[in-house]
Structure formats: structure tokens, C-alpha cells
gemmi code that builds the backbone of each chain (N, CA, C; Angstrom):
import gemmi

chains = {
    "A": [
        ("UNK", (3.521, -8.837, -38.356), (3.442, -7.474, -37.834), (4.803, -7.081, -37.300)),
        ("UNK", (5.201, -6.238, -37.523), (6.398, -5.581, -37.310), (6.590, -4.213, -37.207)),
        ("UNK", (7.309, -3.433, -36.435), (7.814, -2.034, -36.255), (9.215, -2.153, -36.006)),
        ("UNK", (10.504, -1.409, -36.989), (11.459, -1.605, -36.595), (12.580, -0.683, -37.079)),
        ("UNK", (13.345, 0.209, -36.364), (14.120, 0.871, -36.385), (15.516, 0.674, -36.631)),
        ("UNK", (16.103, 1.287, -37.650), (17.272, 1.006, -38.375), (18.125, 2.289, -38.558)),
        ("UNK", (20.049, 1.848, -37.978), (20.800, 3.241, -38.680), (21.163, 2.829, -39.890)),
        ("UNK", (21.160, 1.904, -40.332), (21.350, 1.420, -41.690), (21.242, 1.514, -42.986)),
        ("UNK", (21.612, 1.913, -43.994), (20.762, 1.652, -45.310), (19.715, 0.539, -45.341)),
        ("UNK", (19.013, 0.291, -46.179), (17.604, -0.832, -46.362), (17.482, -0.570, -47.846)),
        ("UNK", (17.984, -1.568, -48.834), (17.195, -2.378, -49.903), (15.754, -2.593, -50.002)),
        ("UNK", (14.976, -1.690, -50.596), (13.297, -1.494, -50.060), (12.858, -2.675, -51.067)),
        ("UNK", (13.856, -2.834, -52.391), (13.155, -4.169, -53.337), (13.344, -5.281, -52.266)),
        ("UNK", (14.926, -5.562, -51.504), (14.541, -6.584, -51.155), (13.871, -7.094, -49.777)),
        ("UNK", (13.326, -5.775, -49.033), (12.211, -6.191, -48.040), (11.121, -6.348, -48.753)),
        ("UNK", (10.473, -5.964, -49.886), (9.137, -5.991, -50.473), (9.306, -7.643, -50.719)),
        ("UNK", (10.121, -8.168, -51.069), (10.573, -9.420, -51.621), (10.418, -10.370, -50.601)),
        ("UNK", (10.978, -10.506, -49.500), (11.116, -10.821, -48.455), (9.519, -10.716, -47.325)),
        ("UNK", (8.741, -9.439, -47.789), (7.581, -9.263, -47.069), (6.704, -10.379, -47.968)),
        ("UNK", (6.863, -10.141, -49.584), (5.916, -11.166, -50.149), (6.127, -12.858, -50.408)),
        ("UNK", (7.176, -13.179, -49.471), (7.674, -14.400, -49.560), (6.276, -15.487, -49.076)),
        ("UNK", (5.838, -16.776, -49.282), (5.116, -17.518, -48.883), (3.622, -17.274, -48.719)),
        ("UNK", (3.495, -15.948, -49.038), (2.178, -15.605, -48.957), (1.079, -16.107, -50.078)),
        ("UNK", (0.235, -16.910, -49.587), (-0.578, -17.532, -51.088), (-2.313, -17.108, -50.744)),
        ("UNK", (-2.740, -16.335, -49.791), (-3.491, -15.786, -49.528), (-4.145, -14.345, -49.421)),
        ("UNK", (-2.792, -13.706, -49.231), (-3.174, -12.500, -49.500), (-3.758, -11.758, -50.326)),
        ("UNK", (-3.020, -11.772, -51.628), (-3.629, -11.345, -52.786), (-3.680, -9.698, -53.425)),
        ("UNK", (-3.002, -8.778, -51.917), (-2.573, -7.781, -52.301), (-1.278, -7.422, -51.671)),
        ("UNK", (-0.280, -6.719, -51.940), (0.780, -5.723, -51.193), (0.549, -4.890, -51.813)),
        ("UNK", (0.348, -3.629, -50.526), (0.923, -2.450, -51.138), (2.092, -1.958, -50.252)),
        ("UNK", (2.903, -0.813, -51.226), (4.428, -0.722, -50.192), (4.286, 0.648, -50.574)),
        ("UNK", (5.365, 1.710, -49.601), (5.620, 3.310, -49.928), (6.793, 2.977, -49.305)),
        ("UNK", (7.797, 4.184, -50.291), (9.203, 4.227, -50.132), (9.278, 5.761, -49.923)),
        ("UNK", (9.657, 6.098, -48.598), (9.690, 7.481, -48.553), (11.653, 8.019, -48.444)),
        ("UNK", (11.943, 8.643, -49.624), (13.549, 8.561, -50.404), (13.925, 10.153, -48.988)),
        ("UNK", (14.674, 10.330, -49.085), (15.449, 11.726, -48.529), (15.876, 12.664, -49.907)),
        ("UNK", (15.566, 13.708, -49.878), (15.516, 15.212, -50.646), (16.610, 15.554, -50.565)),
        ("UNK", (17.307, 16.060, -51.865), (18.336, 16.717, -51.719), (18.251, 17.847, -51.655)),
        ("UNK", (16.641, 18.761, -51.613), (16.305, 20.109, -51.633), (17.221, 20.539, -52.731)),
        ("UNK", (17.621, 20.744, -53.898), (18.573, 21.450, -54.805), (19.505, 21.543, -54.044)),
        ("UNK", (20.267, 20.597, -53.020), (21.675, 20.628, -52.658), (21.198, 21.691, -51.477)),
        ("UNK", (20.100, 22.382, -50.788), (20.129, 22.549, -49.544), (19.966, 21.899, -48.578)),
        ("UNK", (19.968, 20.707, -48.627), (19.765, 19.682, -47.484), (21.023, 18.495, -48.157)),
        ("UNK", (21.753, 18.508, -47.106), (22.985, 17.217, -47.594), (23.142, 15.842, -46.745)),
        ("UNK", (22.806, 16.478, -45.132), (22.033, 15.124, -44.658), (20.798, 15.254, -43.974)),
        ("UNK", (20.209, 14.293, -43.848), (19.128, 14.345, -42.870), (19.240, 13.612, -41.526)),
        ("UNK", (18.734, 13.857, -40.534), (19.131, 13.458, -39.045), (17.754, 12.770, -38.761)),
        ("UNK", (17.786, 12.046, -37.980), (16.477, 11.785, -37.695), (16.454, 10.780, -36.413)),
        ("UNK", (16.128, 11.271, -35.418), (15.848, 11.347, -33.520), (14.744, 10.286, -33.506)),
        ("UNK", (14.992, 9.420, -32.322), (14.101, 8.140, -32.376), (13.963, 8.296, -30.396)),
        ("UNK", (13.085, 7.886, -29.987), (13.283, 7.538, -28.045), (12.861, 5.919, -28.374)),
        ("UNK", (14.291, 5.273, -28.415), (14.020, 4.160, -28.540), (13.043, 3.458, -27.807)),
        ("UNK", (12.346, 2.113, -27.891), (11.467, 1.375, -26.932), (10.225, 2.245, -27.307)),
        ("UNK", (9.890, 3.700, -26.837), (8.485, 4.862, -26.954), (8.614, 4.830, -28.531)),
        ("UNK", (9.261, 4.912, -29.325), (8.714, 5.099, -30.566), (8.308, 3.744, -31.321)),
        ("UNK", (9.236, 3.050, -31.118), (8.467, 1.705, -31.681), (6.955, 0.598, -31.301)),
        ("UNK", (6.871, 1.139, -29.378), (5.860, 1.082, -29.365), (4.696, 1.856, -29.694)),
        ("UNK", (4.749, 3.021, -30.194), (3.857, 3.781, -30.307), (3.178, 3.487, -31.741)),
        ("UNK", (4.467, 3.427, -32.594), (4.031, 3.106, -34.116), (3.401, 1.769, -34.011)),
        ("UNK", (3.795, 0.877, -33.225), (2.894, -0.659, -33.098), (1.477, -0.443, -32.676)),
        ("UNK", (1.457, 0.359, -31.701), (0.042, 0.537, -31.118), (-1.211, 0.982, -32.444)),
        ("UNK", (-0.584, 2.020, -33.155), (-0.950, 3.088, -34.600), (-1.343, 1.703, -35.438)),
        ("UNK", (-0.577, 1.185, -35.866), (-0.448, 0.204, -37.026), (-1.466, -0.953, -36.534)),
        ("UNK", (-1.256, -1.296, -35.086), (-2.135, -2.690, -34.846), (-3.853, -2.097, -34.650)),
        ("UNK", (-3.724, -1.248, -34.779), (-5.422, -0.440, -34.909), (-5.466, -0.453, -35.968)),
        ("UNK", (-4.883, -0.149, -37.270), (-4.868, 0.391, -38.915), (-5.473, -1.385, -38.990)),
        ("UNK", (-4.762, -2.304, -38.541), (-4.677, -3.557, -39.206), (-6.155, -3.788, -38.682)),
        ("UNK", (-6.756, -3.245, -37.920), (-8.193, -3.602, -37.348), (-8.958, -3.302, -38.449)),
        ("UNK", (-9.151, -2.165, -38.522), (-9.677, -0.736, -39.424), (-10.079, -1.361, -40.557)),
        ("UNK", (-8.640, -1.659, -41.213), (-8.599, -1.695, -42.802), (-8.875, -2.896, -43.184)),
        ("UNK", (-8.566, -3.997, -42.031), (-8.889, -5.476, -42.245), (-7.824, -5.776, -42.943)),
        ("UNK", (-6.359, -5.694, -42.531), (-5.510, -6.253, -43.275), (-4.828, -7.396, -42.731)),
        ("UNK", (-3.684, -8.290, -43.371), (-3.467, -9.545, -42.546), (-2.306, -8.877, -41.728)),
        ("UNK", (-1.343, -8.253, -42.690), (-0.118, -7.749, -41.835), (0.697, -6.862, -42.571)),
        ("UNK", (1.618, -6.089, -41.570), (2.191, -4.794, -41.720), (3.558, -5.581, -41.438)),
        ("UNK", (4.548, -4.491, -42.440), (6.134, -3.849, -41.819), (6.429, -2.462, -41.921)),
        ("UNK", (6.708, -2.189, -40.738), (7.132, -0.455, -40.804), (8.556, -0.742, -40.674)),
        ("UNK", (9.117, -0.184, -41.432), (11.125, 0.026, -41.025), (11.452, 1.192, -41.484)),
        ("UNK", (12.100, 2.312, -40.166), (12.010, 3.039, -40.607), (13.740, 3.593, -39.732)),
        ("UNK", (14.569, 4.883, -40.906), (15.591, 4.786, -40.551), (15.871, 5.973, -39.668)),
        ("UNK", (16.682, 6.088, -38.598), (17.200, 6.832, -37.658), (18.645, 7.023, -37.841)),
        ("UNK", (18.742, 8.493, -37.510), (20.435, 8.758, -37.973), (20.790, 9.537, -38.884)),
        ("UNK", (21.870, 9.368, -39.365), (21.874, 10.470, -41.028), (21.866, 9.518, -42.068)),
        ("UNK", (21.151, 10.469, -42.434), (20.459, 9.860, -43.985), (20.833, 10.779, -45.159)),
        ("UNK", (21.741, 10.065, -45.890), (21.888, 11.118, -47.097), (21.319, 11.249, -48.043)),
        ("UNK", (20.488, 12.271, -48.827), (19.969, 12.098, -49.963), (20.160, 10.685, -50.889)),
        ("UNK", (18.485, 10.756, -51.404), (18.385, 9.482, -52.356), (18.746, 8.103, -51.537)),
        ("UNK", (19.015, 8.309, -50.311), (18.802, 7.390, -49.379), (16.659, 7.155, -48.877)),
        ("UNK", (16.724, 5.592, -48.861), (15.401, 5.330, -47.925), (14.969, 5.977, -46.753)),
        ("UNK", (14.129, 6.445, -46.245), (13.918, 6.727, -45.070), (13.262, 5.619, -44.274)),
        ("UNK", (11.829, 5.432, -45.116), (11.023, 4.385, -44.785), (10.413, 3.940, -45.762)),
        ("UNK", (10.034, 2.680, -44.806), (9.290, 1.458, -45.675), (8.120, 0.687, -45.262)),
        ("UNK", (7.078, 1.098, -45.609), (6.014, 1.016, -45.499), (4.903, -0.206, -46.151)),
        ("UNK", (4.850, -1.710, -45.767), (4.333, -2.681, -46.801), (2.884, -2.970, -45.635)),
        ("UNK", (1.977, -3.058, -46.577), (0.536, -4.080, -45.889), (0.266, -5.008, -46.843)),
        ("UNK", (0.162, -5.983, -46.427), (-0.949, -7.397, -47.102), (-2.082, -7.240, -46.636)),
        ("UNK", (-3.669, -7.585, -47.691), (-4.695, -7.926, -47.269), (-5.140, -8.966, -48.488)),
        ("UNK", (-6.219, -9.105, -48.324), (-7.162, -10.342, -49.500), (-6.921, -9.389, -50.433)),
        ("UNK", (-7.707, -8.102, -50.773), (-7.800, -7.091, -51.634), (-6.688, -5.657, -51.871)),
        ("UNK", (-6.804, -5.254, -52.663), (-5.979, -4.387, -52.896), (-6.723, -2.891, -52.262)),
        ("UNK", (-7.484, -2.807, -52.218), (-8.127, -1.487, -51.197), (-7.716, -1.173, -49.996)),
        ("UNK", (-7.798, -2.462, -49.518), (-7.202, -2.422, -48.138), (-6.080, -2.152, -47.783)),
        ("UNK", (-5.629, -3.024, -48.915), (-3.545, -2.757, -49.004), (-3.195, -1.627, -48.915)),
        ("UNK", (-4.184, -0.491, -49.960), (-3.675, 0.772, -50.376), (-3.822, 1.489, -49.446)),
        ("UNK", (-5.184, 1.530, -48.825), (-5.517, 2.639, -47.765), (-4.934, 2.381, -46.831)),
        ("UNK", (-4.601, 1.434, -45.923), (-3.801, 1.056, -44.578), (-2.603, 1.413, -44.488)),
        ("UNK", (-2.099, 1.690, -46.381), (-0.515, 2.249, -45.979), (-0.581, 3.583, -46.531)),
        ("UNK", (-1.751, 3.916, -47.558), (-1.503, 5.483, -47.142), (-2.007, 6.029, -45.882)),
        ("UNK", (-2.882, 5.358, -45.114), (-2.852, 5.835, -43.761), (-1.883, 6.112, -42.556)),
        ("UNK", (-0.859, 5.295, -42.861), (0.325, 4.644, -41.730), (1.460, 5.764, -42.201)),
        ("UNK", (1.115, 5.869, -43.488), (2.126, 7.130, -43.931), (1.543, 8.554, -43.533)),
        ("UNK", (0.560, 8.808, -43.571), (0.081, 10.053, -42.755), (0.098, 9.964, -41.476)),
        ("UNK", (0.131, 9.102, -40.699), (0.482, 9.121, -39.033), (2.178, 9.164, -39.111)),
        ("UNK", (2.538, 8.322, -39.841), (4.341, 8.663, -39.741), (4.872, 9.946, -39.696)),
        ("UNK", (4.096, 10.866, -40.723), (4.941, 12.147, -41.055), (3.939, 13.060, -39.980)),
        ("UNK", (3.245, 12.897, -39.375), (2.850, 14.099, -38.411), (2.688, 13.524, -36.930)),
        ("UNK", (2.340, 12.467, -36.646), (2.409, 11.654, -35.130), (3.213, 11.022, -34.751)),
        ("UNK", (3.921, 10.228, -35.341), (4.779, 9.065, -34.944), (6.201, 9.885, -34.084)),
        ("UNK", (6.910, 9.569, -33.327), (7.976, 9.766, -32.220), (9.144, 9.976, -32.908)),
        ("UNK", (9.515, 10.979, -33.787), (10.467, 11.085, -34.499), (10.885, 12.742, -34.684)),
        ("UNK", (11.948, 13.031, -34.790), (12.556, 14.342, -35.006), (13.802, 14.250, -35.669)),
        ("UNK", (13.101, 15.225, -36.893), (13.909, 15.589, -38.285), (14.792, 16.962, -38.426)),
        ("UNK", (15.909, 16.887, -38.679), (16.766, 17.951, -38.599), (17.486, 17.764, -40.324)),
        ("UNK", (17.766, 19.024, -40.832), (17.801, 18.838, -42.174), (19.227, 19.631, -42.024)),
        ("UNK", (20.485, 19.107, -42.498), (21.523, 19.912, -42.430), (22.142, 20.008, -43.918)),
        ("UNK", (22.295, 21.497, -44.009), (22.889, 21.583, -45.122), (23.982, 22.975, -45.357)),
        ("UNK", (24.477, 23.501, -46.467), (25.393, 24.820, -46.165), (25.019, 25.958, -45.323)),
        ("UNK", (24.075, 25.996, -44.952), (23.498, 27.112, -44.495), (23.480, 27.052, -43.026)),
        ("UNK", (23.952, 25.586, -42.405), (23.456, 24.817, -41.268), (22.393, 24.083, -41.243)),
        ("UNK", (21.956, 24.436, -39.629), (20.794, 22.819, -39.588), (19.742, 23.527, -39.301)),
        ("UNK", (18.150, 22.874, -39.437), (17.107, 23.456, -38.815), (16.519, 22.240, -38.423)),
        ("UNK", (15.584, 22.107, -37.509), (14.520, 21.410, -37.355), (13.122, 21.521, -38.075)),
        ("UNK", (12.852, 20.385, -38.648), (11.870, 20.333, -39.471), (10.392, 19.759, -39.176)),
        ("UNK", (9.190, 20.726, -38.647), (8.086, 20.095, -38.143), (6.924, 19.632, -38.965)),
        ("UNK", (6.143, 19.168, -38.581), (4.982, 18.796, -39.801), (4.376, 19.872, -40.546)),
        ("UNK", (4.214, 20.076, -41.595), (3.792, 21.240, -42.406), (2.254, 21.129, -42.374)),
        ("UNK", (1.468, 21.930, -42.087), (-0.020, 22.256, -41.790), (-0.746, 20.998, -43.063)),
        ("UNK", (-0.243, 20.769, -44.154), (-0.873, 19.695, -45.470), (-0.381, 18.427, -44.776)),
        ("UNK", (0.540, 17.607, -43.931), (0.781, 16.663, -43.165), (-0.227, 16.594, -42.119)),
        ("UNK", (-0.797, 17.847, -41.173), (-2.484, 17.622, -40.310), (-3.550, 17.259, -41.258)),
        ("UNK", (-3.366, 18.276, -42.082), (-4.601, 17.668, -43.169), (-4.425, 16.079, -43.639)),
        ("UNK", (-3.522, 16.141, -44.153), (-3.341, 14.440, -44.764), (-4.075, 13.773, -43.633)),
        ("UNK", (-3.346, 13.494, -42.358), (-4.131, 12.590, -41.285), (-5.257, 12.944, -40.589)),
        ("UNK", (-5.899, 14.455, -41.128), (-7.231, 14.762, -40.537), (-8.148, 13.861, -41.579)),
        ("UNK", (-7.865, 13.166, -43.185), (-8.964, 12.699, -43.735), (-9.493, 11.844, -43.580)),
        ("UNK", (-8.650, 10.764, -42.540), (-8.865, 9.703, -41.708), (-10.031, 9.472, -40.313)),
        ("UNK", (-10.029, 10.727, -40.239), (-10.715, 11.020, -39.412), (-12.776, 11.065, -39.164)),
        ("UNK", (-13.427, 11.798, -40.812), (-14.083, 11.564, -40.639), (-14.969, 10.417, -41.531)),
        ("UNK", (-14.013, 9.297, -41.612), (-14.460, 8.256, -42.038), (-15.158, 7.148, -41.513)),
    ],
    "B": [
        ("UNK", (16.044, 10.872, -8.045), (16.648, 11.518, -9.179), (15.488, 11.061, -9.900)),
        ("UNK", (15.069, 12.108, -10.561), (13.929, 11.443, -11.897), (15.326, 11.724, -13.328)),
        ("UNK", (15.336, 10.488, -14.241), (15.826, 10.555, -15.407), (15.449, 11.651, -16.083)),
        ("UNK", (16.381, 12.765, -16.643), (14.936, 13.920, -17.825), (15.598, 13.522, -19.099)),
        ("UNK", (14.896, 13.104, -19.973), (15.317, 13.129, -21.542), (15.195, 14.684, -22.445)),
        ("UNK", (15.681, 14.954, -23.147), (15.267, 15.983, -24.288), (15.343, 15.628, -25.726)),
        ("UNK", (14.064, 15.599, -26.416), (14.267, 15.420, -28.134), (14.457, 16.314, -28.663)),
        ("UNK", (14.522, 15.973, -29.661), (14.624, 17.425, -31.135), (15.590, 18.807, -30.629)),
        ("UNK", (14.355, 19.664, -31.181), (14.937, 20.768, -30.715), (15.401, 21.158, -29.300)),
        ("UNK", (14.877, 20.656, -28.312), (14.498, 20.947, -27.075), (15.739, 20.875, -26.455)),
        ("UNK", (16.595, 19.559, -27.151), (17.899, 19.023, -26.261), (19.074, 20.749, -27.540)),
        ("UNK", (19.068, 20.706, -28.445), (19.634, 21.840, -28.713), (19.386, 23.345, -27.842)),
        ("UNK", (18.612, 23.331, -27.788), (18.338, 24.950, -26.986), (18.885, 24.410, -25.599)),
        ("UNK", (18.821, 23.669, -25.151), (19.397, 23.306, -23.548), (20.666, 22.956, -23.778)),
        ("UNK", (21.429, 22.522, -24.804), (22.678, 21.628, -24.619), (22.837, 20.936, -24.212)),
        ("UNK", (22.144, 20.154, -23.441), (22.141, 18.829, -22.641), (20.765, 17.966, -23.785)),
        ("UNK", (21.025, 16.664, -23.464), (20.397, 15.228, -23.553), (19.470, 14.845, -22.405)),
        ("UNK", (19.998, 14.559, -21.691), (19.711, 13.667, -20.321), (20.620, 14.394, -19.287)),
        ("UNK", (19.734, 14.065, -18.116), (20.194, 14.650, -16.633), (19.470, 14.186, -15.658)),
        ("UNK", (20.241, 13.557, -14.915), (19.210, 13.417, -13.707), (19.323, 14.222, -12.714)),
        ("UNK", (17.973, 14.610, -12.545), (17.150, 16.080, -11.064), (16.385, 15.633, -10.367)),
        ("UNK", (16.516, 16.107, -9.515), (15.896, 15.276, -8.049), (14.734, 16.549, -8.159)),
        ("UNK", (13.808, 15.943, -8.100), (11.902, 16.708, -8.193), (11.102, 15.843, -7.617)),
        ("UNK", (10.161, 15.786, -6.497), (9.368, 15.153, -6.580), (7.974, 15.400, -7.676)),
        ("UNK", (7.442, 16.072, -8.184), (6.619, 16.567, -8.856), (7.459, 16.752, -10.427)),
        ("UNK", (6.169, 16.372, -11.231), (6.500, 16.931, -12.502), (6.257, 18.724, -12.827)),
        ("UNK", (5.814, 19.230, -12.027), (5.337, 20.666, -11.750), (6.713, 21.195, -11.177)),
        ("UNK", (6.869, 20.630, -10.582), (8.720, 21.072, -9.634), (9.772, 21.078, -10.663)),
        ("UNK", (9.666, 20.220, -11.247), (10.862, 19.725, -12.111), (10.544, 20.756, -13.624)),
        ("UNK", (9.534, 20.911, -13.700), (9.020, 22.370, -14.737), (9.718, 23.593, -14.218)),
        ("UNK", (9.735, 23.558, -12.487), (9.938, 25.437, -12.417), (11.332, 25.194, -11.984)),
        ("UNK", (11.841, 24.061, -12.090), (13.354, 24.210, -11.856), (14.223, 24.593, -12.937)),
        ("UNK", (13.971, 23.711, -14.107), (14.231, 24.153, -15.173), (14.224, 25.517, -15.526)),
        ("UNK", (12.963, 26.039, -15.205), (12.545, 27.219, -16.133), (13.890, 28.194, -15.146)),
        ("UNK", (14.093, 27.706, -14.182), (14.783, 28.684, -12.632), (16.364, 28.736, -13.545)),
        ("UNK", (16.642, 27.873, -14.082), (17.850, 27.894, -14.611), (18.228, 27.681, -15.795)),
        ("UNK", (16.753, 28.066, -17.293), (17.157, 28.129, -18.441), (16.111, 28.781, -18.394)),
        ("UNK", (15.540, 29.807, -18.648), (14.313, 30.385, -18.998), (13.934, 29.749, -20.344)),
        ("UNK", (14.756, 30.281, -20.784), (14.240, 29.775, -22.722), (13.611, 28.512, -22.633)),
        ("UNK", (14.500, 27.573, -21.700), (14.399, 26.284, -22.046), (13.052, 25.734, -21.534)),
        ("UNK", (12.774, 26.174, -19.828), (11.671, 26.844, -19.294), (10.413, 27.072, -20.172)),
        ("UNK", (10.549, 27.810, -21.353), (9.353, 28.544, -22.076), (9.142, 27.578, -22.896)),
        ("UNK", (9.633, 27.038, -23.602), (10.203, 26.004, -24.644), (8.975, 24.597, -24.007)),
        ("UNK", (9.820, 24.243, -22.801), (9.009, 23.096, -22.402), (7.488, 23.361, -22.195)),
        ("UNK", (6.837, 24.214, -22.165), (5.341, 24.637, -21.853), (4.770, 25.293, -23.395)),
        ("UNK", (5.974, 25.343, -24.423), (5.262, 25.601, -25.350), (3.860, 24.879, -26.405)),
        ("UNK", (3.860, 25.304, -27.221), (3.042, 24.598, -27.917), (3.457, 23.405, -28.387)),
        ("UNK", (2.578, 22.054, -28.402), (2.193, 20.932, -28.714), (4.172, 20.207, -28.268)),
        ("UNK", (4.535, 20.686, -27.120), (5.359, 19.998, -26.296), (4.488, 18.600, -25.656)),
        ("UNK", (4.842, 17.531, -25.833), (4.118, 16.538, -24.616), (5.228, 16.283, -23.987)),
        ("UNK", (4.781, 15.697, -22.756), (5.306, 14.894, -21.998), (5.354, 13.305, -21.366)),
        ("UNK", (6.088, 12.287, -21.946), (6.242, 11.114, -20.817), (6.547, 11.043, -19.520)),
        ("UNK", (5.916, 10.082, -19.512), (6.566, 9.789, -17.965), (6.534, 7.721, -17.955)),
        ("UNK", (7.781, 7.085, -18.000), (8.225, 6.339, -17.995), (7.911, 5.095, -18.940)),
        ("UNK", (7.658, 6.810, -20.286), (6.975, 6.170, -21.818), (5.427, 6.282, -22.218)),
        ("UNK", (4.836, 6.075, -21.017), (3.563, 6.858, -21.182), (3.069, 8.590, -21.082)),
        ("UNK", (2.705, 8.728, -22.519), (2.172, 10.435, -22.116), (1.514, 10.589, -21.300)),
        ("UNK", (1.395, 12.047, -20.236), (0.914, 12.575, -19.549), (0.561, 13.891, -19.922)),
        ("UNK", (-0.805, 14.080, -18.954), (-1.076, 15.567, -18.858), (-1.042, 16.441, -18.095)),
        ("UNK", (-1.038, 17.143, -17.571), (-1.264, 17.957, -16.414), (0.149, 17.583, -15.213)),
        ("UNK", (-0.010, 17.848, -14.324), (1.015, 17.247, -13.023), (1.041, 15.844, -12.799)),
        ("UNK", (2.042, 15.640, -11.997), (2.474, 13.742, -11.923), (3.226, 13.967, -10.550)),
        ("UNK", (3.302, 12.946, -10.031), (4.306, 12.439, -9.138), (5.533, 11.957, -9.700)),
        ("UNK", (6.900, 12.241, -9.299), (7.819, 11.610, -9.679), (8.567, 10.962, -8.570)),
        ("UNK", (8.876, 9.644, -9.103), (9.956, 9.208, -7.912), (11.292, 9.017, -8.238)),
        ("UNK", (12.127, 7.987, -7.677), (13.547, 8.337, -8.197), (13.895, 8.106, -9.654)),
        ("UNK", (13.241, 6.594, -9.980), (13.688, 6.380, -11.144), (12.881, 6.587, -12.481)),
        ("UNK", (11.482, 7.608, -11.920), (10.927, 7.955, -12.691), (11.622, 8.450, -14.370)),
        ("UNK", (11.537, 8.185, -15.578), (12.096, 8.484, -16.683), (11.214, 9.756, -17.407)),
        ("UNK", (11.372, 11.152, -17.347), (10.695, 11.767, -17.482), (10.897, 12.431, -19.311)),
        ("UNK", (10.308, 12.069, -20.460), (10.853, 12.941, -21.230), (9.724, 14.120, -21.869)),
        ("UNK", (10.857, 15.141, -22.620), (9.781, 16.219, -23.367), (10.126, 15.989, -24.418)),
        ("UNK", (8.674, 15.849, -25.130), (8.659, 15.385, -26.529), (8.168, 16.872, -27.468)),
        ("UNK", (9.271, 17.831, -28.423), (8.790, 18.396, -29.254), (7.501, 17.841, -30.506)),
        ("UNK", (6.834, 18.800, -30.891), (6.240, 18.444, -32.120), (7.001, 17.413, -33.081)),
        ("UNK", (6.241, 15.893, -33.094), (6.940, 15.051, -33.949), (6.748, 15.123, -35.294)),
        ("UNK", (7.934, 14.529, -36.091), (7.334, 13.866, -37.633), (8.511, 13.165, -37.847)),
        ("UNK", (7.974, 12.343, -38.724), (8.903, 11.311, -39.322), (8.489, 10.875, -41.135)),
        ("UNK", (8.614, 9.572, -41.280), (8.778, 9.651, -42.661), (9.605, 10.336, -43.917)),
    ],
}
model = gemmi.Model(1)
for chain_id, residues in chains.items():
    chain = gemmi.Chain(chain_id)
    for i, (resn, *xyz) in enumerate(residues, 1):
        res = gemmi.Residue()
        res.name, res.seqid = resn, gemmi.SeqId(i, " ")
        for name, pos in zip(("N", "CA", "C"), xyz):
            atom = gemmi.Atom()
            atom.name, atom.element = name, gemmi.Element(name[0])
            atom.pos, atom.b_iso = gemmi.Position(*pos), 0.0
            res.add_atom(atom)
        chain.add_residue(res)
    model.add_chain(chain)
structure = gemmi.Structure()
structure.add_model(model)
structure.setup_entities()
């Protein structure tokens, strides 16, 4: 289990690699790679605001419930803070379980709490300047389907 | 002194980050602000603004003491 914040680039093959190392039980990974947009060259970097310590615990708290939920063995969230230039990673999103159901849903779940709950603020700068970018009303929906399950 | 943080947008419309203000109340430390940025003032009471208080969200009024860490959290997203 892991939550962990990076200004860095991240190689998403070789954390998937690294997440599926030694594992002879699991029997599923699933992973999501969420890339940065170049909007047709209106967005050139992306910014992205972290409150260190509050955001990583918060996403741990999120994730160590998902791992209840979904019945999975274990999670990595790594996710990047800072500027991010197009076709750059943002995040990286892997679960192991026995089955592949579990795998799938626990991380498309973790990805719908990322993009509308999780402790983060996105600023998109490009020729025009910068804006702040909030969850788009289809990001509530995404994590409202969780809801009446 | 309570610590005040600002995210996102919040620290742009203020120009400041961090500051420390002496408030005992999180209610005090609301109308001080508002006393000397209105915008910023309106901003913090807007919609789906939360607030910490020394990492844990809060609702309503709080006590603050010195080293209380107080921040306002705009509408998040990530991914």
C-alpha cells in the first residue's frame, strides 16, 4: 500500500514492473496512466498544488477503504505535483487482487476520487495565460456511481 | 499566531501563500480577512471552500491557538 507524491517524471512501464515483481498470488493488476493534454497547444504546462502530509494522507485514508470494498491485496497511487508538460504522466494508478474485477473496479474507482476529491489543484497554463481548472460536473457523476452500490 | 495556508486559486486572488494572524477563533480570523481583502473575504465563504485545521477538516467555528495550522482548501481535483 502506498500513496506518494512526486516533482519528477515517472516511467509508468517501469512502476507497473516493479508493482508486479514477486507477486505469485495475485493473479490480477490493473493500472491507469493519466498523460497531460496538450489541448491543441492551449495548455503548454500543467501545474499541479499538493498540501503536503493532508494530501497524501487523505488519498491513503480513500484507497485503504477501496482496498476493503473491492477486496484487493494492494494499491500504488503516485501521483505528480509541479509542472507537468504535455504527454508527460500525471498519475499512476496500479491494484492487485486474486481476480481481475476487483483489479478493475478499485482503480477505476480511485481514479474517480482522484479527479474530483483528492487534495490537489490544477492550473493549466498556456498562450492565453493560466486558469484554474475545477472538476467538470461528468467527474461528480463519475464518483456519484460509486455511490449507489 | 495561527499558521493560514492558501491553495489554488485562493492564494492567487490574495497574493500571499502563508501568513501568520493572531485570531483566537476561526470566525475572527474569517472577518479579519474579509476586513482587509473583501474579495478574498467572499472567496473564503464561497462555494465548496473547506477548511482545515491542523489537517483535519472542519465545519462551522473552531478555536484557534498559536500554532494552530489553519488552511482554505478551494474545490479540489487531481489526476
Amino acid at each position: 500500500m502506498s500513496v506518494r507524491l512526486t516533482f519528477d517524471p515517472f516511467d509508468a512501464g517501469a512502476l507497473l514492473t516493479a508493482f508486479c515483481k514477486g507477486r505469485t498470488e495475485v493473479g490480477a493488476v490493473a493500472t491507469f496512466t493519466g498523460i497531460a493534454r496538450a489541448e491543441a497547444g492551449s495548455t503548454t504546462v500543467l501545474e499541479l498544488e499538493a498540501y503536503p502530509g493532508f494530501t497524501e494522507a487523505e488519498i491513503d485514508k480513500v484507497a485503504g477503504q477501496a482496498k476493503v470494498r473491492f477486496g484487493i491485496d494492494d494499491f500504488l497511487i503516485l501521483h505528480r505535483v509541479g509542472r507537468i508538460a504535455p504527454g508527460e504522466a500525471v498519475v499512476f494508478v496500479a491494484t492487485a487482487a486474486r481476480h481481475r474485477r476487483e483489479a478493475f473496479e478499485a482503480c477505476d474507482f480511485l481514479m474517480d476520487y482522484l479527479k474530483s476529491q483528492a487534495p490537489f489543484w490544477k492550473k493549466e497554463h498556456g498562450p492565453d495565460g493560466a486558469r484554474w481548472v475545477e472538476p467538470r460536473p461528468e467527474d461528480h457523476a463519475d464518483l456519484a456511481r460509486w455511490e449507489s452500490r | 499566531m495561527a499558521r493560514v495556508l492558501l491553495f489554488g486559486r485562493l492564494s492567487d486572488l490574495a497574493g500571499w501563500r502563508e501568513r501568520e494572524i493572531e485570531s483566537p477563533f476561526l470566525s475572527a480570523l474569517r472577518t479579519k480577512l474579509a476586513k482587509e481583502d473583501a474579495l478574498l473575504g467572499e472567496a473564503l465563504g464561497g462555494p465548496g471552500v473547506q477548511v482545515a485545521l491542523d489537517q483535519v477538516i472542519v465545519r462551522g467555528d473552531a478555536p484557534l491557538n498559536a500554532r494552530t495550522e489553519v488552511a482554505f482548501l478551494p474545490p479540489m481535483s487531481g489526476g
